[in-house]
Structures are given as C-alpha cells and as structure tokens.
N, C-alpha and C positions, 0 to 999 in steps of 0.2 A: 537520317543518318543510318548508314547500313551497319551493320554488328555481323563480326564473324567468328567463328569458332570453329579450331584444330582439333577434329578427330583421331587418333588410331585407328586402324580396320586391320581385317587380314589383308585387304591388299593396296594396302601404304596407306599413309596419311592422306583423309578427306579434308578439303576447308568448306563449310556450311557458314553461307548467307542471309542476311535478313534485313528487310525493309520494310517499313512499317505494317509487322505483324505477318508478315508471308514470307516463305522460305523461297529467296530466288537464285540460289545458289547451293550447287554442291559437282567439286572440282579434285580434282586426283591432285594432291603434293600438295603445300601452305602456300598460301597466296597470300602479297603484301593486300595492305589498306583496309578500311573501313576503321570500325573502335572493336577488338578483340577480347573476349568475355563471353560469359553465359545471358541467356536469355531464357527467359519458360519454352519459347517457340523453339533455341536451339538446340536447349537440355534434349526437350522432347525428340524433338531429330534427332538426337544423339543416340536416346532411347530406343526410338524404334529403329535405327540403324542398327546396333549393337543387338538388338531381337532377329533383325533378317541373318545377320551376318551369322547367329545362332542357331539358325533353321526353324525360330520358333516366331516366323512374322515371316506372313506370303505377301501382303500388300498394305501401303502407306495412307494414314490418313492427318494430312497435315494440311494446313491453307501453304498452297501454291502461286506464287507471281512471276516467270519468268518472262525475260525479255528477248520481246524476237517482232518479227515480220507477221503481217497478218495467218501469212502462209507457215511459218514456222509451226505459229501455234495452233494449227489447225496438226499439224504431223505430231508435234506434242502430246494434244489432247488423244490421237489416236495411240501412241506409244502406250498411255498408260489403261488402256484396253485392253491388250495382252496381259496374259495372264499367268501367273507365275508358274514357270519348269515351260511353258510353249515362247514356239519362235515365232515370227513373219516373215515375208521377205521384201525387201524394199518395195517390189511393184504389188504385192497386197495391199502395204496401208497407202500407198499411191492410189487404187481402187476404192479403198476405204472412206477415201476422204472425197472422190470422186472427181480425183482428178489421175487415170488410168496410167494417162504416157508421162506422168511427171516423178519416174522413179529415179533419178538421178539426181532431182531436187529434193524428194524426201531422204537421198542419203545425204545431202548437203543439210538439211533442217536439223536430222540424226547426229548429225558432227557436229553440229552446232549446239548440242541442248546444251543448256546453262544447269539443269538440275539430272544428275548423271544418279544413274540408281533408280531412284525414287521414280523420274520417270526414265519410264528403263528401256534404252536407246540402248543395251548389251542384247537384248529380245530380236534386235531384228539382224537379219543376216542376206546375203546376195542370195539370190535363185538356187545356186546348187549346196547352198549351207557353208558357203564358206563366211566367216569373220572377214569383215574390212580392216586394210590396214589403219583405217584414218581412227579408230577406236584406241588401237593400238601404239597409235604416237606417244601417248600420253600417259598411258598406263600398260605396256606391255605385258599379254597375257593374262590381263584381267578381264576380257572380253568373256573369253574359254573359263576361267575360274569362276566367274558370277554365272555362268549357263550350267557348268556342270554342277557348283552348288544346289543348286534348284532343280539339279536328276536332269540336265536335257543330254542325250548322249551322243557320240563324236564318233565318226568314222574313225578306221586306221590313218584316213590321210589328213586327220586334222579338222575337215567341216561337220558340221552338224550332222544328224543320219536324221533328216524330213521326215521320213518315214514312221519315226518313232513319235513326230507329232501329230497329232491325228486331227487337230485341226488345219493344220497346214497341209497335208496328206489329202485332205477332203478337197480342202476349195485351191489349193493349187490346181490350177488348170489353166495354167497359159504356158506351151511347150517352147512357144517364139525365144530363141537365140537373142531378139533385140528387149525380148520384155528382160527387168531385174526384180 
C-alpha cells in the first residue's frame, strides 16, 4: 500500500510517497490516491525537506525506490552526484553514465524523475545554462528558486552564469552546437 503525505514548502505544496519503507515519490501540488498520513519514513522526508528549504541541510539521506527504466535510473542515480549550489549539463551526466550522445534522453529521464528535489533534477541545465521549460510545466519558477537557494548565480538573461561553477567550468569541454 503506498502512503502519502501533503507537505507545505516555499515553493507550493509537495506530495511525498511511500512504498514499503522507501520514498518513491515527491511531486509539486497534492496528488490523489494512496492512504494519506504520516509515516516515520514520511515525517522524516518532511524533516529533512523543511532543513534544506532552511539552508540548514545540503543533501538527503533517506531509502530511495523510484520507478523508471533501466536507463532512467542509471540518470537518477547520476543526478544525485551533483552536488549542492553546482549544476550539470545534460550532455555531462549523458557522459557520466557513459552513454555521451544520449543527452536528450537524459533530459527526457530528468523530466521524468519521480523524486523531485531529493534527487535533484533542478541541478542540471542545457549547455549554455539555460532552465528547461519541461521543469517548469509544473512548478513554474521553481527551477531558478531551488538553484539560486543553494547560491548558484544567474546571468541578466535569466540562465545560469557556468562559469561560476567551477566544476562545470573545468570539464565542460565539448563546444559542438549538436552536444547538450
């Protein structure tokens, strides 16, 4: 039986999932279904969400289950690599996982995570820093508010300034037009 529970945040209400004993969900707005209540595993999620959302918690340590594609959760497991206040760009964790020309499917995996936040699919951005709009269907602006939370800083035209991340600054090094 899955169990969920309605969070507040700053930026809107989360619903946080669970299936036996692992958090496999966390979704922007209230979502129907499951049986609705606290859990130790969801309090806890509650907790350390209400710590990051405070500045005072960089990264999550909860049992994770989400569901996806073999592929998905290989771009999953890489999202939650990065590391908090840095970005990537889609054709990094595409290399990362070692599969180079597949960064159109790691932004399809990214749109897809089931555990939003936690693993943190707001980290990665297209080649020249800009936010995807497909982040933004669903949570408007909350792409830019969870980066700039966590100090990562934004040109005047809105995308990220790369340069300021010095991990991405370092190993970006594919100039190709066709790379993302």
């Amino acid at each position: 039986m899955e169990h969920r529970l309605v969070l507040p945040s700053p930026v809107g209400e989360l619903t946080l999932t669970e299936e036996n004993g692992a958090l496999t969900g966390l979704y922007f707005g209230a979502r129907p279904g499951g049986e609705e209540g606290p859990s130790p595993l969801l309090e806890e999620a509650a907790r350390q969400l209400r710590a990051y959302f405070a500045g005072q918690r960089r990264a999550f340590s909860l049992p994770l289950a989400p569901r996806g594609t073999a592929f998905q959760l290989q771009v999953w497991q890489a999202l939650q690599t990065i590391p908090y206040g840095e970005v990537r760009t889609y054709g990094e964790i595409a290399r990362a996982i070692g599969k180079p020309k597949a960064c159109r499917a790691v932004g399809m995996a990214n749109h897809n995570n089931p555990i939003s936040i936690i693993v943190p699919c707001h980290r990665v951005v297209d080649r020249f820093g800009g936010t995807k709009a497909a982040f933004d269907t669903f949570a408007p602006g909350t792409q830019r508010a969870l980066l700039e939370a966590e100090g990562v800083a934004f040109r005047l035209d809105g995308t990220v300034d790369l340069e300021q991340c010095l991990w991405t600054c370092l190993l970006y090094t594919s100039p190709s037009p066709r790379d993302c």
